[in-house]
DSSP file (Angstrom, degrees, kcal/mol; ACC not computed):
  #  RESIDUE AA STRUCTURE BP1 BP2  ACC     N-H-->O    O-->H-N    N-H-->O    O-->H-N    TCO  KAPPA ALPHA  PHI   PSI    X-CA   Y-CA   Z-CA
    1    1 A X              0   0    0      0, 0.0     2,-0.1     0, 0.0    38,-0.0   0.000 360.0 360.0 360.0 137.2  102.0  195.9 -248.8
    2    2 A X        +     0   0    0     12,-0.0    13,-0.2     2,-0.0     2,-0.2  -0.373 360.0 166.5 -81.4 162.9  100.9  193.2 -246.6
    3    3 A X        -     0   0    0      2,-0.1    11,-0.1    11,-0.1     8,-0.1  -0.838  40.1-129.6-138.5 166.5   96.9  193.5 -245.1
    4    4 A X  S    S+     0   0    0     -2,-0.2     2,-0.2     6,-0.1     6,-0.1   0.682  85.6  86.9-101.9 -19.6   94.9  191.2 -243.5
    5    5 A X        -     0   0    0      5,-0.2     2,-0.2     4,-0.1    -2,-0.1  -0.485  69.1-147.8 -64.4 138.3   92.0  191.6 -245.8
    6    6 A X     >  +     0   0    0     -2,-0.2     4,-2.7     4,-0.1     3,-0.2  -0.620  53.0  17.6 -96.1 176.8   92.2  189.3 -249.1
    7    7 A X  H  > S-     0   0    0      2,-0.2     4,-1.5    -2,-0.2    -2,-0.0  -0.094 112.9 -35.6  84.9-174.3   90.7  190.3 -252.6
    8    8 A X  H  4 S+     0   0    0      2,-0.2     4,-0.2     1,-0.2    -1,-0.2   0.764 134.1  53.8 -45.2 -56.0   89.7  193.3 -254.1
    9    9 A X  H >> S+     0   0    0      2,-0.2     3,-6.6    -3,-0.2     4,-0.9   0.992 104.8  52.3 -50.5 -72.8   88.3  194.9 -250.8
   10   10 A X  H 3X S+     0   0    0     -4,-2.7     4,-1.1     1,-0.3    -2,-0.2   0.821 110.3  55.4 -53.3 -31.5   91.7  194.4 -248.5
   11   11 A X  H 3< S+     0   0    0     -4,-1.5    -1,-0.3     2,-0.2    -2,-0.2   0.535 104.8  46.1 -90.4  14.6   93.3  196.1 -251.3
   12   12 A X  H <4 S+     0   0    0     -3,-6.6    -1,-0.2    -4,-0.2    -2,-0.1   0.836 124.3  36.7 -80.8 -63.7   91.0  199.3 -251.3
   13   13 A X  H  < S+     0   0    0     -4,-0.9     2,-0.2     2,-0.1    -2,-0.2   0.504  93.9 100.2 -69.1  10.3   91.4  199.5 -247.7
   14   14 A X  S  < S-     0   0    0     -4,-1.1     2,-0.3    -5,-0.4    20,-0.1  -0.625  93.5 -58.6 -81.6 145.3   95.2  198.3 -247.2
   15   15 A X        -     0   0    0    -13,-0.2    -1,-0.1    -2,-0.2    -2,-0.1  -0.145  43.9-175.2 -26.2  87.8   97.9  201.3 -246.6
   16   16 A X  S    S+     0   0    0     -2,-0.3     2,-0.6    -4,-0.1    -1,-0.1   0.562  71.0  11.0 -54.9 -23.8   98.1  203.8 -249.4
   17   17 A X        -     0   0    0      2,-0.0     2,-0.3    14,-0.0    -1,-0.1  -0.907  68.6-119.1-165.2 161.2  101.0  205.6 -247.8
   18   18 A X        -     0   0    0     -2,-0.6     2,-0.3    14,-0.1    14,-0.2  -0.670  26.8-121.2 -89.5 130.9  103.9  205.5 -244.9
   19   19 A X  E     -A   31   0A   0     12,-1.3    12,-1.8    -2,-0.3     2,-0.4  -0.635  30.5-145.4 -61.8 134.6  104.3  207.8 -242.2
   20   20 A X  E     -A   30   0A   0     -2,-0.3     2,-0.7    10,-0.2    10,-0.2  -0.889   8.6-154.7-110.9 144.1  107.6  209.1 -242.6
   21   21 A X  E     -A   29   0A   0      8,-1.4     7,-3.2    -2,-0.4     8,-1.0  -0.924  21.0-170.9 -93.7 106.2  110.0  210.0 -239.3
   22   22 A X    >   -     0   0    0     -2,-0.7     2,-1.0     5,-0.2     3,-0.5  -0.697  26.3-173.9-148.8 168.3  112.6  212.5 -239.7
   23   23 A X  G >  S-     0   0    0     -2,-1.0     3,-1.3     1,-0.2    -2,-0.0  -0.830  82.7  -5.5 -99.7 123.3  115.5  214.0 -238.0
   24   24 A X  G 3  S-     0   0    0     -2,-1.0    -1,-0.2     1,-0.3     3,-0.1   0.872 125.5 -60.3  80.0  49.2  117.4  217.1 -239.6
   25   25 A X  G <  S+     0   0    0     -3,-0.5     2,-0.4     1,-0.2    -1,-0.3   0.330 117.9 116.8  78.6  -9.1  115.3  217.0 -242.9
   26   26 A X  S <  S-     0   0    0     -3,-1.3     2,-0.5     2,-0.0    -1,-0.2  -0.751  70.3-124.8-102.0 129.8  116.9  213.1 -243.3
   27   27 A X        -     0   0    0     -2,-0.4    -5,-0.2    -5,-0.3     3,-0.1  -0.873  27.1-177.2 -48.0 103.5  113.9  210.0 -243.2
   28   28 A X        -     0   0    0     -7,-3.2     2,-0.2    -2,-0.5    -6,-0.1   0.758  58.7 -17.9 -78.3 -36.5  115.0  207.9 -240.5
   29   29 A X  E     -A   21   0A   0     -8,-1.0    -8,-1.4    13,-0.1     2,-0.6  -0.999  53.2-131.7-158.2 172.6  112.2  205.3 -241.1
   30   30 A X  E     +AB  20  41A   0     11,-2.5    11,-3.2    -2,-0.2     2,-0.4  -0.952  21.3 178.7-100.3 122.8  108.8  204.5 -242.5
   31   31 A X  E     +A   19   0A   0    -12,-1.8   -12,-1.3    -2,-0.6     9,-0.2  -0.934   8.9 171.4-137.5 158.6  105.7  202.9 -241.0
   32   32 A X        -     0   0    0     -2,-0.4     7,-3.2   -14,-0.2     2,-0.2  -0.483  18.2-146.9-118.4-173.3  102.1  202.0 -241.9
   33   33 A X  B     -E   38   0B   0      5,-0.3     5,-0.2    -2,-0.1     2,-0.2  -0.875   9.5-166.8-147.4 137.4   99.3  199.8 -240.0
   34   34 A X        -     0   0    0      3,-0.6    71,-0.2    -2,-0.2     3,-0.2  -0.477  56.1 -83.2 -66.0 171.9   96.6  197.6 -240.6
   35   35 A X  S    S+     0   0    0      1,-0.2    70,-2.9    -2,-0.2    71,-0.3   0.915 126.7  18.9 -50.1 -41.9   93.9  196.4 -238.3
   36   36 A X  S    S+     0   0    0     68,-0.2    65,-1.2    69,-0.1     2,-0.3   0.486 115.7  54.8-107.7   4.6   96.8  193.5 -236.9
   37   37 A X  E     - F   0 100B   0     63,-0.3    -3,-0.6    -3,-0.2     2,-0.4  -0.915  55.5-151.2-151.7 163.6  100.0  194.4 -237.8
   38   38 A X  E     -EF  33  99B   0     61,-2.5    61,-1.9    -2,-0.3    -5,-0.3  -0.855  29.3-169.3-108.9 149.2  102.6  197.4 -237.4
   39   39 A X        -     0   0    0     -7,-3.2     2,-0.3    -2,-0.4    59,-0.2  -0.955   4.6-176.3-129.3 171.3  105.2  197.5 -240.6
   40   40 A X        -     0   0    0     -2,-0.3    57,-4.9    -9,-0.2     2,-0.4  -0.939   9.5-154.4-171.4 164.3  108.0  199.4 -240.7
   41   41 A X  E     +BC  30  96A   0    -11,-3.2   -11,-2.5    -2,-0.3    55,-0.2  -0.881  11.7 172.1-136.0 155.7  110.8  200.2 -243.2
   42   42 A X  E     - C   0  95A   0     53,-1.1    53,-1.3    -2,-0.4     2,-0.2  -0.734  24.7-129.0-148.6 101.6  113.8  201.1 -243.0
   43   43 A X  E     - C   0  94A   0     -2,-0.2    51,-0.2    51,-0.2     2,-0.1  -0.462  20.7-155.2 -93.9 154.8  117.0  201.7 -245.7
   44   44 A X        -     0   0    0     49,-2.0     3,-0.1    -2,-0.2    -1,-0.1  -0.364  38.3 -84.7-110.5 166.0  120.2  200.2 -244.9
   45   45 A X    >   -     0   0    0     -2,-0.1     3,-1.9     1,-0.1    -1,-0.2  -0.249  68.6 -83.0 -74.8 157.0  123.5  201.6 -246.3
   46   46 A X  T 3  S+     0   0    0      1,-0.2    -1,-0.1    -3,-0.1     3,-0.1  -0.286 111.3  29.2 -76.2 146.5  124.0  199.8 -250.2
   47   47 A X  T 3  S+     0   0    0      1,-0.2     2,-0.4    -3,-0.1    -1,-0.2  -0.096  81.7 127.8  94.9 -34.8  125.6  196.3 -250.1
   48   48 A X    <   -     0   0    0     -3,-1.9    -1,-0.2     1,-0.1    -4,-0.1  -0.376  41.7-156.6 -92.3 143.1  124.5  195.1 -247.0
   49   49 A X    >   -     0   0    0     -2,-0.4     3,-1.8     1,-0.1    -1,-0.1  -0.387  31.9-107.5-108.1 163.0  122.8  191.7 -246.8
   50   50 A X  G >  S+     0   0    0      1,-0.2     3,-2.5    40,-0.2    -1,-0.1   0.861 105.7  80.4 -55.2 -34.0  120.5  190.3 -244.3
   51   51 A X  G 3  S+     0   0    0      1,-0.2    -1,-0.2     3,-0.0    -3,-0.0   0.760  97.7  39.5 -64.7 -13.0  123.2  188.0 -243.1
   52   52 A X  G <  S+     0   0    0     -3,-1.8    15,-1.7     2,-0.0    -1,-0.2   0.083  87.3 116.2-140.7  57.6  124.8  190.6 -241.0
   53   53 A X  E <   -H   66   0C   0     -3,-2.5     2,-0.5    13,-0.2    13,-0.2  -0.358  51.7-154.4 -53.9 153.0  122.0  192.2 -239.8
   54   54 A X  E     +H   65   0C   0     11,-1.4    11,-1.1    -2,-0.2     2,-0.5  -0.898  30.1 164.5-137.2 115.3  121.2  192.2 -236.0
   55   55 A X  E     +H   64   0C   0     -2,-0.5     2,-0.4     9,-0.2     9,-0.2  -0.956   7.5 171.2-136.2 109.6  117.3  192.7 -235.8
   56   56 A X  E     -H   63   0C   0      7,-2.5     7,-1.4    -2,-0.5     2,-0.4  -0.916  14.6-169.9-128.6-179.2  115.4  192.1 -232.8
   57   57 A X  E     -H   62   0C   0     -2,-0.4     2,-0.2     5,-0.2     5,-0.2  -0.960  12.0-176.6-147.5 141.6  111.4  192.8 -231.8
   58   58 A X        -     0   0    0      3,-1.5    23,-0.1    -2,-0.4    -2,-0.0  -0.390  47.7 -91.1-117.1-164.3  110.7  192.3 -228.5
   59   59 A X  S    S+     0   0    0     -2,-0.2    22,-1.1    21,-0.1    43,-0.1   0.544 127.7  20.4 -56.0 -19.2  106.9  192.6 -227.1
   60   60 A X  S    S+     0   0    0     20,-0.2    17,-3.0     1,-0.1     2,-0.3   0.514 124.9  28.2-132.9 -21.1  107.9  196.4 -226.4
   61   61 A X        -     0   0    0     15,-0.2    -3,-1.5    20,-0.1     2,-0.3  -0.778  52.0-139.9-150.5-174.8  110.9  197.4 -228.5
   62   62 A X  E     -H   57   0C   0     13,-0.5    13,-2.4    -2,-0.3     2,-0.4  -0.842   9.3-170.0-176.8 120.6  113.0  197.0 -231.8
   63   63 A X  E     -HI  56  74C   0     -7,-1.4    -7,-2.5    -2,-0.3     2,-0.4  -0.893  11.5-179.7-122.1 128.6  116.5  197.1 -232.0
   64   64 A X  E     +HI  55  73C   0      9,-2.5     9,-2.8    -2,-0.4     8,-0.4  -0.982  23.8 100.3-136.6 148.5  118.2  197.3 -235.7
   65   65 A X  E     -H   54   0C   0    -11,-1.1   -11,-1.4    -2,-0.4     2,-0.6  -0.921  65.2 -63.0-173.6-160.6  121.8  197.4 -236.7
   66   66 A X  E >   -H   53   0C   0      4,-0.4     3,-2.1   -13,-0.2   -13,-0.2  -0.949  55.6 -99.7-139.0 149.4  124.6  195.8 -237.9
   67   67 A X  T 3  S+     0   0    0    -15,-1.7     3,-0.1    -2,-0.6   -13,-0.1  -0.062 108.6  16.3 -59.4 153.1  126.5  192.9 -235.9
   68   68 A X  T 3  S+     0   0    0      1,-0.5    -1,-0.2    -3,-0.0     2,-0.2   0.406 113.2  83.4  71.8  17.6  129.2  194.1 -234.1
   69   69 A X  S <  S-     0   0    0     -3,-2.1    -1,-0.5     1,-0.0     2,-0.2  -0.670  88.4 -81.8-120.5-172.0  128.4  197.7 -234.2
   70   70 A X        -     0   0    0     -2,-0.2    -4,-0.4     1,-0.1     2,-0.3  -0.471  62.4 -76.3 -78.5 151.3  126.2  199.6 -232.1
   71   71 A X        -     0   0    0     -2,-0.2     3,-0.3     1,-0.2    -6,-0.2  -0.078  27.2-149.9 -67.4 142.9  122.7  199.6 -232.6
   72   72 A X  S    S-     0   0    0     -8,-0.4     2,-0.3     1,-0.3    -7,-0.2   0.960  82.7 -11.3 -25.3 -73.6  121.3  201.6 -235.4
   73   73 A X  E     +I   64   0C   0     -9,-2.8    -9,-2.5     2,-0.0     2,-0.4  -0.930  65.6 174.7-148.8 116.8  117.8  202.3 -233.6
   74   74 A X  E     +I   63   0C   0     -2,-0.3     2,-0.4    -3,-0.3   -11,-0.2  -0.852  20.9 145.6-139.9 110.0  116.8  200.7 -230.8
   75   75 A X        -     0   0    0    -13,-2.4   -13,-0.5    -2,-0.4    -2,-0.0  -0.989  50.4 -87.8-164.1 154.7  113.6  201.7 -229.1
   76   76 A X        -     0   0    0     -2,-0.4    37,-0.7   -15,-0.2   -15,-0.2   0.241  42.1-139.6 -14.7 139.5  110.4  201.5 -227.2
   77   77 A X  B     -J  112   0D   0    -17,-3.0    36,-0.5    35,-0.2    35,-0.2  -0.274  19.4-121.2 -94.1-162.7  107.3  200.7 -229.5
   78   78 A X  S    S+     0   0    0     33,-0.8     2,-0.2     1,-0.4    34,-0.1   0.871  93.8  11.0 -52.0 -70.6  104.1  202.7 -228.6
   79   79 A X  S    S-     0   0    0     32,-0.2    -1,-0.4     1,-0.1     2,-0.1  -0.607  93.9 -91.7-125.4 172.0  102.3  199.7 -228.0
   80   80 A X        -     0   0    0     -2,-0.2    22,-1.0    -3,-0.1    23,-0.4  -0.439  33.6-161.5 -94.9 172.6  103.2  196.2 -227.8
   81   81 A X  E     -G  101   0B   0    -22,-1.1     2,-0.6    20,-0.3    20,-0.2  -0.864  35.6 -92.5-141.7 155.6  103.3  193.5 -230.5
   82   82 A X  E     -G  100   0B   0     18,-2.3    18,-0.8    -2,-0.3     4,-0.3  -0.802  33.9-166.7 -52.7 106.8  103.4  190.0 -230.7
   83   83 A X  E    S+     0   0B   0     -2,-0.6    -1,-0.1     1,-0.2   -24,-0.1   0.616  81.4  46.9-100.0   9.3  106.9  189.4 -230.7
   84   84 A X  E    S+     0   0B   0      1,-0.2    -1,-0.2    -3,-0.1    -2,-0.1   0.913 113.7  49.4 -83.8 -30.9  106.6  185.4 -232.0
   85   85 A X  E    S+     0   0B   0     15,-0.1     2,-0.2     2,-0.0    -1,-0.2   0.434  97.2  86.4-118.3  -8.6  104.2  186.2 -234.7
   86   86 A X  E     +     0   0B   0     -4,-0.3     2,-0.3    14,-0.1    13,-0.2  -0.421  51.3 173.9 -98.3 170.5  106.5  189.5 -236.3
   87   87 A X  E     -G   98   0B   0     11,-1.6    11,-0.7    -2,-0.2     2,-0.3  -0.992  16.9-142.2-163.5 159.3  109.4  188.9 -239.0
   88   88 A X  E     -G   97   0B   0     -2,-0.3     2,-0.2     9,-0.2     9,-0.2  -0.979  13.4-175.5-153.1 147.9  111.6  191.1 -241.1
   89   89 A X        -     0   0    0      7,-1.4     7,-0.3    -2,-0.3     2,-0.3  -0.668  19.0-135.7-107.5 166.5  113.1  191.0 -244.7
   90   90 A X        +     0   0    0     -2,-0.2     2,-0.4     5,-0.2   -40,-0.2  -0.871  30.5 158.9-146.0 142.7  115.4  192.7 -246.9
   91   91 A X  B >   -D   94   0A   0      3,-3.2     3,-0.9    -2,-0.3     2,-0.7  -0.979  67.8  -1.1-132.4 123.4  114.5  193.4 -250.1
   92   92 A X  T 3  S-     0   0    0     -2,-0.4     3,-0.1     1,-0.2   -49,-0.0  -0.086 127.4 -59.7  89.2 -33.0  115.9  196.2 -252.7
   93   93 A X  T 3  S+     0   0    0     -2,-0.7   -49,-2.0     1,-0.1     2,-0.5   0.041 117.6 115.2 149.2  38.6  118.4  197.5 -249.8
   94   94 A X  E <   -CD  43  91A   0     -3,-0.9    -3,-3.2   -51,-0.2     2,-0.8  -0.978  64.2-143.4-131.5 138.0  115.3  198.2 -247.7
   95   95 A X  E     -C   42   0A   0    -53,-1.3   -53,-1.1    -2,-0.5     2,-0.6  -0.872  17.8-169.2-109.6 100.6  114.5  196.2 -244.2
   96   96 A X  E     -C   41   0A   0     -2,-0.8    -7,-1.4    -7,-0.3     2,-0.6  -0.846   9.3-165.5-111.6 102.8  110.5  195.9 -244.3
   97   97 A X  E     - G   0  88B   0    -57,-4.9     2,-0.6    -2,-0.6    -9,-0.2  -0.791   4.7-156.3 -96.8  96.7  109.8  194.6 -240.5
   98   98 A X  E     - G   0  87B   0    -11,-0.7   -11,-1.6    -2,-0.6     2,-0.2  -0.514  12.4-176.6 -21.3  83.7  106.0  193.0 -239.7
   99   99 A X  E     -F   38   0B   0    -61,-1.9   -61,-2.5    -2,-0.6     2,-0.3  -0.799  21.5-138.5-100.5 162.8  104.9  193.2 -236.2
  100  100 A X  E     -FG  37  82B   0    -18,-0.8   -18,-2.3    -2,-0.2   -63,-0.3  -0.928  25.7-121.9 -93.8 145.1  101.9  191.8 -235.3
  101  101 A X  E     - G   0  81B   0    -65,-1.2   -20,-0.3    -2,-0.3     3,-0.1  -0.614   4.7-141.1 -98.3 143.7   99.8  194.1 -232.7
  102  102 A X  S    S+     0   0    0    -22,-1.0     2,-0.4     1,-0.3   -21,-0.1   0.657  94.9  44.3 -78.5  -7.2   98.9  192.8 -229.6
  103  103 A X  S >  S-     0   0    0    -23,-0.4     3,-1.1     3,-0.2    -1,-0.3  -0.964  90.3-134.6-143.9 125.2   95.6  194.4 -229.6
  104  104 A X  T 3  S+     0   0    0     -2,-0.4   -68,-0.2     1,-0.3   -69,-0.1  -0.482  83.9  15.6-108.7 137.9   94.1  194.0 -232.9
  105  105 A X  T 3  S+     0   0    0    -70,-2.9     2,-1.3   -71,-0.2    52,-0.9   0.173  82.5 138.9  64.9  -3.4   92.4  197.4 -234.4
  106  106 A X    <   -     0   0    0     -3,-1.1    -1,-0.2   -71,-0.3    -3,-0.2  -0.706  52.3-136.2 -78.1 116.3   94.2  199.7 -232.0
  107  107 A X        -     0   0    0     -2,-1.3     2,-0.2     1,-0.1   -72,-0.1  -0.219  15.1-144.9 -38.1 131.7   95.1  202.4 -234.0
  108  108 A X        -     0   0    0      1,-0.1     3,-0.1   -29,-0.0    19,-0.1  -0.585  10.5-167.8-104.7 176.2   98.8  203.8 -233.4
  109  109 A X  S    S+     0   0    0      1,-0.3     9,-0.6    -2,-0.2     2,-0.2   0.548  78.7   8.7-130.9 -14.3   99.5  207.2 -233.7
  110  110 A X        -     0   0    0      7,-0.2    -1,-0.3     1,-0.1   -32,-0.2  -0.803  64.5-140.8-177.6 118.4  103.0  207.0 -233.7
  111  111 A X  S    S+     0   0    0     -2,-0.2   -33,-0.8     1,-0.1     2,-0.4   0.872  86.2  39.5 -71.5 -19.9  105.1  203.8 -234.0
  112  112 A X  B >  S-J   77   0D   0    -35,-0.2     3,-3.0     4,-0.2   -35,-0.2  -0.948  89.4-107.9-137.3 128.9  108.0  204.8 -231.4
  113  113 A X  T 3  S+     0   0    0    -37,-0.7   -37,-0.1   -36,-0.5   -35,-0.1  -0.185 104.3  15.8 -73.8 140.4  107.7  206.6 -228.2
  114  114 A X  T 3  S+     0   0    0      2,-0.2    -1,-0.3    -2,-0.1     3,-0.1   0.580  96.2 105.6 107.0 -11.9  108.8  209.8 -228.2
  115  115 A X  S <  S-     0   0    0     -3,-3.0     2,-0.1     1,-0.7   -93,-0.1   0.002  87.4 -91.5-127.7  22.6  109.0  210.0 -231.9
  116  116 A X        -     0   0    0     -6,-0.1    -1,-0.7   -95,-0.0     2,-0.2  -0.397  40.1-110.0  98.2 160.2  105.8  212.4 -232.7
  117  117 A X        -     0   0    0     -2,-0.1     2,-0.5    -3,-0.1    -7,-0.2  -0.645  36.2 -84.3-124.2-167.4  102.5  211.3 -233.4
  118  118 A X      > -     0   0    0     -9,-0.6     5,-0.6    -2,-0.2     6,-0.1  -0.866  58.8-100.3 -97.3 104.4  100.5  211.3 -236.3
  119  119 A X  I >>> -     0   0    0     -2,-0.5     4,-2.0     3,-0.1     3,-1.7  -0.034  40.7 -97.3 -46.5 145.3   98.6  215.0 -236.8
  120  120 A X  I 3>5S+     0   0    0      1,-0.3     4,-1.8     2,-0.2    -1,-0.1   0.843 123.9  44.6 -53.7 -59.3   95.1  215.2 -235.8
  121  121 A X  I 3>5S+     0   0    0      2,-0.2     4,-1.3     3,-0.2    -1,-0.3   0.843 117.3  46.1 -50.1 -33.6   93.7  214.7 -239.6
  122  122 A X  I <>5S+     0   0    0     -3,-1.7     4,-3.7     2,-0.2    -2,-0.2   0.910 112.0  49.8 -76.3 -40.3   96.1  211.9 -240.2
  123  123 A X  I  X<S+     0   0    0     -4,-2.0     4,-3.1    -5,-0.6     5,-0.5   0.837 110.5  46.9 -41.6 -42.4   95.4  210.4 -237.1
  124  124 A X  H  X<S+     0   0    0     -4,-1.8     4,-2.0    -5,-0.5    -3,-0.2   0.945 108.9  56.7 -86.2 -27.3   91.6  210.6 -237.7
  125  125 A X  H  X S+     0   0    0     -4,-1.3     4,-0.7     2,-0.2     3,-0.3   0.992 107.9  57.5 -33.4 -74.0   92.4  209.0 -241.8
  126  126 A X  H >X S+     0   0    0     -4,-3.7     4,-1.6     1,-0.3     3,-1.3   0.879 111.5  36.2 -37.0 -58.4   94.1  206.0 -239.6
  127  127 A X  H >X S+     0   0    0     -4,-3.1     4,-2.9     1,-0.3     3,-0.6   0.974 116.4  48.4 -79.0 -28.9   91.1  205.3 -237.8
  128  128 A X  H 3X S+     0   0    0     -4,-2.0     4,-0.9    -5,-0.5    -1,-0.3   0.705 114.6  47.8 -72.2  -2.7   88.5  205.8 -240.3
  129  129 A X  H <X S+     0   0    0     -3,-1.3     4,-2.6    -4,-0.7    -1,-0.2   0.660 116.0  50.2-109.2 -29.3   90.6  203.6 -242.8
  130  130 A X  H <X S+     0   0    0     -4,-1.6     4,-1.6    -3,-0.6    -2,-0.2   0.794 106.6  53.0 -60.9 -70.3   90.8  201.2 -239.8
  131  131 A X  H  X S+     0   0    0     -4,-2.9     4,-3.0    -5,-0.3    -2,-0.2   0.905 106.1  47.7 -43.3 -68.6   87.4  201.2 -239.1
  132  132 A X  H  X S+     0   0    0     -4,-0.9     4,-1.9     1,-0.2     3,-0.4   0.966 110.4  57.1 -74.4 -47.2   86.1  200.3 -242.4
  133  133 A X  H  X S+     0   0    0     -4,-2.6     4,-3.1     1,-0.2     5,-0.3   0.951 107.2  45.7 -31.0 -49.6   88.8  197.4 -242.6
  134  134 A X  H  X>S+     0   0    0     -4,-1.6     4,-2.6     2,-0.2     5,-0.6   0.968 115.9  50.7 -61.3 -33.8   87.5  195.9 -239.5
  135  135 A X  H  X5S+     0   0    0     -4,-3.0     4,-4.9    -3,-0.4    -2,-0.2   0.971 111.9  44.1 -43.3 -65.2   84.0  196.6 -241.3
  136  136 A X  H  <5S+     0   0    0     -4,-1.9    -1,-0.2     1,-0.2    -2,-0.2   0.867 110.5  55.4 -48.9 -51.9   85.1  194.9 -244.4
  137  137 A X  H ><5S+     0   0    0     -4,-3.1     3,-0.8    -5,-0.3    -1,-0.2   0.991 116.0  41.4 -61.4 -58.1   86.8  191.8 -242.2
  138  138 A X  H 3<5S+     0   0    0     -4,-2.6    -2,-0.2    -5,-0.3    -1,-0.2   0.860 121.4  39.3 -49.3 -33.9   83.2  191.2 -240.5
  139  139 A X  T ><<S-     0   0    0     -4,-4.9     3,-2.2    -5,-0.6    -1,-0.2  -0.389  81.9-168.4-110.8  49.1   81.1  191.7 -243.5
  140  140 A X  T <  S+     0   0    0     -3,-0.8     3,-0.1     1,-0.3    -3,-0.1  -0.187  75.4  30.3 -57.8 163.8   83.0  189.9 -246.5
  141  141 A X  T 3  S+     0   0    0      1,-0.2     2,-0.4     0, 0.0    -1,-0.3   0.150  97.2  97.9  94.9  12.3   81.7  190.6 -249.8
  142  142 A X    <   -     0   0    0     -3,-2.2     2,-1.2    -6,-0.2    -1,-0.2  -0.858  66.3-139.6 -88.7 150.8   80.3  194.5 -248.9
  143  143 A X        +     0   0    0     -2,-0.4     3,-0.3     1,-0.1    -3,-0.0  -0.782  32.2 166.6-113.7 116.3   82.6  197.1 -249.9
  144  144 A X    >   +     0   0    0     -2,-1.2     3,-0.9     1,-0.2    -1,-0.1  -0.082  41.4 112.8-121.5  43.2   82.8  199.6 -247.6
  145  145 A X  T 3  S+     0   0    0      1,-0.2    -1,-0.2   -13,-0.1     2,-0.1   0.955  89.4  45.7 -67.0 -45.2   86.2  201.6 -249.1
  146  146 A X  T 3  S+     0   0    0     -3,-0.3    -1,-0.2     2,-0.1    -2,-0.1  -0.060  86.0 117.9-113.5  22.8   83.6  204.6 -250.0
  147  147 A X    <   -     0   0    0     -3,-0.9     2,-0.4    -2,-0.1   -15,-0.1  -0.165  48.5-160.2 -92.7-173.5   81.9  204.6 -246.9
  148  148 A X        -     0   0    0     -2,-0.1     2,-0.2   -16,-0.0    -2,-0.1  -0.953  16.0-121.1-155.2 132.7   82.2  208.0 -244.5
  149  149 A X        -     0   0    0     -2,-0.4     2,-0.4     2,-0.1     4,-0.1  -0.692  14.4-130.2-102.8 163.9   81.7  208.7 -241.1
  150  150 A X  S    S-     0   0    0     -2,-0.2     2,-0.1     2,-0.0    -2,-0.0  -0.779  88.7 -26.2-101.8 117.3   79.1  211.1 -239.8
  151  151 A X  S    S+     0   0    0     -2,-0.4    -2,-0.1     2,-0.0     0, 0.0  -0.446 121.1   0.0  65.3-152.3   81.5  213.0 -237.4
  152  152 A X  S    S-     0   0    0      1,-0.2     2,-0.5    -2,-0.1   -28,-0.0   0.131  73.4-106.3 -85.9 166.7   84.5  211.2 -236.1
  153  153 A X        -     0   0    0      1,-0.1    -1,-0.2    -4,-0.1   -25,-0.1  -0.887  34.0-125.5 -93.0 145.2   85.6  208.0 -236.6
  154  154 A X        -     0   0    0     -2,-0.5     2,-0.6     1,-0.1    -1,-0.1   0.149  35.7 -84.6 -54.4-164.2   85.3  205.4 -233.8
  155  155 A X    >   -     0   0    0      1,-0.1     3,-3.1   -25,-0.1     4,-0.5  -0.874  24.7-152.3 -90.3  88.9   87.9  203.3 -232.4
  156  156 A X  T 3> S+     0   0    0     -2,-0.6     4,-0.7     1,-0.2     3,-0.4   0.643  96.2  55.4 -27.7 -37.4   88.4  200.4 -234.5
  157  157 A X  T 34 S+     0   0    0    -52,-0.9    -1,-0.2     2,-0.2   -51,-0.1   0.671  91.3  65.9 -40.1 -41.7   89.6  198.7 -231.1
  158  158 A X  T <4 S+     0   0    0     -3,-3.1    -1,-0.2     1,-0.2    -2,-0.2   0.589 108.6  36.9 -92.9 -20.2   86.8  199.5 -229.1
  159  159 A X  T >4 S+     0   0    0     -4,-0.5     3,-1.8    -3,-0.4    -1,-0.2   0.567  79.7 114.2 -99.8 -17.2   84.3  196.9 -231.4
  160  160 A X  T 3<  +     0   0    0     -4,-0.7     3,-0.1    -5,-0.3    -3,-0.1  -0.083  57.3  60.0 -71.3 176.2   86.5  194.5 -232.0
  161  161 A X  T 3  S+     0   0    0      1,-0.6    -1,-0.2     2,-0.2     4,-0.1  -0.172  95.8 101.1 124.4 -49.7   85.1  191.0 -230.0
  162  162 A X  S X  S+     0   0    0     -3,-1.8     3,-1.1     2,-0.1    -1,-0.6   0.070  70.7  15.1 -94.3-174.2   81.7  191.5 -232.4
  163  163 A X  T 3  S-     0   0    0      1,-0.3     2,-1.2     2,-0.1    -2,-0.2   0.849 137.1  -5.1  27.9 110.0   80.6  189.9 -235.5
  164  164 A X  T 3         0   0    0      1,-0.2    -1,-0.3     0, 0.0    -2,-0.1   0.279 360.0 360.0  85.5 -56.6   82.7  186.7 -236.0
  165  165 A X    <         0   0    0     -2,-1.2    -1,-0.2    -3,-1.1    -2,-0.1   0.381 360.0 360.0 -69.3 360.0   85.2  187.0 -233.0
């Protein structure tokens, strides 16, 4: 999965699992986070190749289909993204989209408005997992995968700017 951390560290702290969305028992999509980026996945019906995809990301929304139909999914993000700096594949019959976030280390809670959040213990993973990335980005060569916070976790957001920035 991409991280922004390299080495041994980003890949203790990089996404161990997806949030899954679904409607009527069905997974409609996946997505994970890092400190800079949103991802999300999505599988497309077997056979169909990237060339006649219709994928856009806007600063605010993300619209996926196939050309000449209606779209697939098309909706509001949370939060906003970079939309110059995001990209999409497809690989295996799955459409793995990158956004970059426009505010690096806010935790999301839910990639699409409207669409649920993340339950108060999952939520509070995300930021502690969040947290020690941003640690890990400030401080190369400590490893702070096995660290624990006393209480809550902060808001990864809410330092960045320090050490380095």
């Amino acid at each position: 999965m991409p991280h922004t951390s390299t080495g041994a560290m980003g890949d203790k702290l990089a996404p161990t699992t997806r949030h899954a969305y679904t409607h009527e028992g069905r997974v409609v999509y996946e997505w994970d986070q890092t400190l800079d980026e949103c991802n999300f996945y999505v599988r497309t019906p077997p056979g169909v190749k990237a060339k006649i995809l219709d994928v856009e990301v806007t600063s605010t929304s993300v619209r996926f289909g196939i050309k000449g139909n209606p779209p697939y999914l098309h909706h509001e993000l949370t939060e906003q993204v970079k939309a110059g700096d995001s990209f999409w594949t497809l690989e295996d019959g799955e459409l793995h989209m990158q956004m970059t976030k426009l505010h690096k280390g806010r935790p999301w809670v839910s990639l699409f408005k409207g669409h649920g959040g993340l339950d108060p213990a999952a939520e509070e993973a995300e930021k502690a997992r969040l947290m020690k990335e941003r640690f890990a980005e400030e401080h190369p060569g400590f490893d702070f995968s096995g660290a624990e916070f006393n209480g809550a976790a902060p808001d990864p957001s809410k330092f960045m700017g320090g050490i380095g920035h």
